[in-house]
VOBA-531768 format. One record per residue (C-alpha): residue in three letters; chain; y, x, z. Coordinates in nm, 2 decimals. Layout:
+-----+---+--------+--------+--------+
:   r : c :     yy :     xx :     zz :
+-----+---+--------+--------+--------+
: ALA : A :      Y :      X :      Z :
...
+-----+---+--------+--------+--------+
END
This chain:
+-----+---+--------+--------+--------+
:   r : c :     yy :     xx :     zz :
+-----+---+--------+--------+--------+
: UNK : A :   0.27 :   1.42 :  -5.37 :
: UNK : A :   0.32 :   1.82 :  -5.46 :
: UNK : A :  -0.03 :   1.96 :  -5.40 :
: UNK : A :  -0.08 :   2.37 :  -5.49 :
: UNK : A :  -0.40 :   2.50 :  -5.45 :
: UNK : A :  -0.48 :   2.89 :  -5.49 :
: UNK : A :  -0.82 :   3.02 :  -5.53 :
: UNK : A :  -0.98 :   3.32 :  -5.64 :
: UNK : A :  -0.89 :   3.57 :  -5.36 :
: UNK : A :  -1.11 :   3.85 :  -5.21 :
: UNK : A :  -1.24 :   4.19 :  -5.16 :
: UNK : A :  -1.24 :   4.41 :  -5.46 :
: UNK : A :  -1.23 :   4.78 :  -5.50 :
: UNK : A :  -0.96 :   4.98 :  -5.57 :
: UNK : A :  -0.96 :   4.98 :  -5.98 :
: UNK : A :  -1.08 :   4.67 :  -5.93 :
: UNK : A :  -0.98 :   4.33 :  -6.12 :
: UNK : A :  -0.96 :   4.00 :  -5.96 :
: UNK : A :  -0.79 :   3.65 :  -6.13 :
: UNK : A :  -0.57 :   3.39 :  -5.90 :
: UNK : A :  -0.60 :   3.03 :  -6.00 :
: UNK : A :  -0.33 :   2.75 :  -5.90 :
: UNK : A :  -0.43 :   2.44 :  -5.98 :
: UNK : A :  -0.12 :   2.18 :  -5.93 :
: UNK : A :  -0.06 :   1.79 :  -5.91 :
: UNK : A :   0.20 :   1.59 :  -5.84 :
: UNK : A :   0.43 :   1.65 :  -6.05 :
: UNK : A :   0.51 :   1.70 :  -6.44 :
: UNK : A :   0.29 :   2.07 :  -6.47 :
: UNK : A :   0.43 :   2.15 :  -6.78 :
: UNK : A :   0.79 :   2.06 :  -6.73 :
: UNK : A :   0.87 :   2.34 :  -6.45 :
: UNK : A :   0.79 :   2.73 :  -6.39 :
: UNK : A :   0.61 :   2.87 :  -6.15 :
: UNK : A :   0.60 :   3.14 :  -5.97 :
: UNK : A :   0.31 :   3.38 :  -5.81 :
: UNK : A :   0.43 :   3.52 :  -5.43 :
: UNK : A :   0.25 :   3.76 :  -5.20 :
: UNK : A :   0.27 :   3.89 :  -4.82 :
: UNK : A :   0.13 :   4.17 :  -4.66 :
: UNK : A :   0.09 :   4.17 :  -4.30 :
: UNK : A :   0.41 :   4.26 :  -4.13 :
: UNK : A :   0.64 :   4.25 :  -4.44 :
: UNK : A :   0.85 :   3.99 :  -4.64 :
: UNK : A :   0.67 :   3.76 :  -4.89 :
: UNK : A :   0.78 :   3.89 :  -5.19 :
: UNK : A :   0.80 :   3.76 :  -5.61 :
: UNK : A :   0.53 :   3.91 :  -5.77 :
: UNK : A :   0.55 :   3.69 :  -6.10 :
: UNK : A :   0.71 :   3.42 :  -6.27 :
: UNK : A :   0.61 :   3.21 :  -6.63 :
: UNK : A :   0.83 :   2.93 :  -6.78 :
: UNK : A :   0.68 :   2.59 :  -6.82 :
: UNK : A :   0.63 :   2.63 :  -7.14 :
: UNK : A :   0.46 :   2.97 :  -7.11 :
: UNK : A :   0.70 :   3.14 :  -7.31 :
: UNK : A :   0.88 :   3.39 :  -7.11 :
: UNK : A :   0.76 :   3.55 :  -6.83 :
: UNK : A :   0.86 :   3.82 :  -6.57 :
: UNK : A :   0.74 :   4.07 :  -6.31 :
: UNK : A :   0.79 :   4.28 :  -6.01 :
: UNK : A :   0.80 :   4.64 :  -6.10 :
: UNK : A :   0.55 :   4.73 :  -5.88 :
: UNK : A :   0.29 :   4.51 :  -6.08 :
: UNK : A :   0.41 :   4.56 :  -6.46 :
: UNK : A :   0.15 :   4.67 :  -6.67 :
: UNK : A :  -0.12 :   4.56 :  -6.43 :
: UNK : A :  -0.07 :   4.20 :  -6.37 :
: UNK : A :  -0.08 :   3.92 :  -6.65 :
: UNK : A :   0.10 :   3.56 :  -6.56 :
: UNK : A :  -0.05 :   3.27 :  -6.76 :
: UNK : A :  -0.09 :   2.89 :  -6.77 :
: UNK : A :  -0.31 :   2.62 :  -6.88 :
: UNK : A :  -0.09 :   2.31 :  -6.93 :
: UNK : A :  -0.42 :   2.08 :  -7.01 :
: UNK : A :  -0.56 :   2.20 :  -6.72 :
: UNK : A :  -0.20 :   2.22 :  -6.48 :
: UNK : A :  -0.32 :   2.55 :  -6.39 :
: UNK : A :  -0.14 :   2.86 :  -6.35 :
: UNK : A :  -0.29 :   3.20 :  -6.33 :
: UNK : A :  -0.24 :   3.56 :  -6.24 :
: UNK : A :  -0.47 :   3.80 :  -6.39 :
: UNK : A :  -0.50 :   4.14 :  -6.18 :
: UNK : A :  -0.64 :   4.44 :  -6.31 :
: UNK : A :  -0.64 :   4.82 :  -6.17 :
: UNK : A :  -0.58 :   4.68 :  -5.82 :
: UNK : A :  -0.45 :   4.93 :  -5.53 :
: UNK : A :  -0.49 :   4.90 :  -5.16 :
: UNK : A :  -0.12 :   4.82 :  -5.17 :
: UNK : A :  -0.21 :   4.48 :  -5.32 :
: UNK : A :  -0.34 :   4.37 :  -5.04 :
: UNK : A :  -0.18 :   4.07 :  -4.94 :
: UNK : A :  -0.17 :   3.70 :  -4.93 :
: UNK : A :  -0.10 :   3.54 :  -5.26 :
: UNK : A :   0.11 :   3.20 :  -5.33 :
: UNK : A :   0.24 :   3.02 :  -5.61 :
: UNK : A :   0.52 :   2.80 :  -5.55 :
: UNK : A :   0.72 :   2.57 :  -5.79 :
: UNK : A :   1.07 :   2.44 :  -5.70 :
: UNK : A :   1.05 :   2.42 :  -5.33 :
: UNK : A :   0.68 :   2.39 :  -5.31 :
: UNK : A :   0.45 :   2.63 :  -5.15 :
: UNK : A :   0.03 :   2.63 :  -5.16 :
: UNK : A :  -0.17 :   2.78 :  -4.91 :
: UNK : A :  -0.24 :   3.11 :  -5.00 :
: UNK : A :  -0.54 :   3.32 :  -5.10 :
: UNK : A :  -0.61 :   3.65 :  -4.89 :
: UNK : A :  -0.64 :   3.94 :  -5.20 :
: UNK : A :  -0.81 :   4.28 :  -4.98 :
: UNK : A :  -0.83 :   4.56 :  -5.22 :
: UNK : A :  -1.04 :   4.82 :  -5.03 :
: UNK : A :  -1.32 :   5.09 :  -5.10 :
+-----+---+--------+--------+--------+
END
């Protein structure tokens, strides 16, 4: 079966830099694109990221551009999301998701 696991999360500073892993099976990794979500406490889970399956093309929210990098290992079905000069508006739980399949989430606290 789908199985999505996020790790990585925690408490970092504001400036701070933290990396998400997603480590995926059950499925043909390479063949689909994934996606990186978050949710802050009281808010819509919103798309902070997305990469094609090949790693080629990849977008992102506004609110993250220039900060946040979207990768993938195919070898390793593992998806990334590099996140440098965090804000306490980051704060949030992260998810990646592919097709209709969600992980758990990883709690992300950016806080001085």
């Amino acid at each position: 079966q789908v199985k999505l696991v996020e790790s990585g999360g925690g408490l970092v500073q504001p400036g701070g830099s933290l990396r998400l892993s997603c480590a995926a099976s059950g499925f043909v990794f390479s063949s689909v694109g994934m996606r990186w979500y978050r949710q802050a406490p009281g808010k819509e889970r919103d798309l902070v990221a997305i990469i094609s399956g090949d790693g080629g093309w990849t977008n992102y929210a506004d609110s993250v551009k220039g900060r946040f990098t979207i990768s993938r290992d195919n070898a390793k079905e593992t998806v990334y999301l590099q996140m440098n000069s965090l804000k306490p508006e980051d704060t949030a739980v992260y998810y990646c998701k592919t097709i209709t399949f969600w992980g758990q989430g990883t709690q992300v606290t950016v806080s001085s």
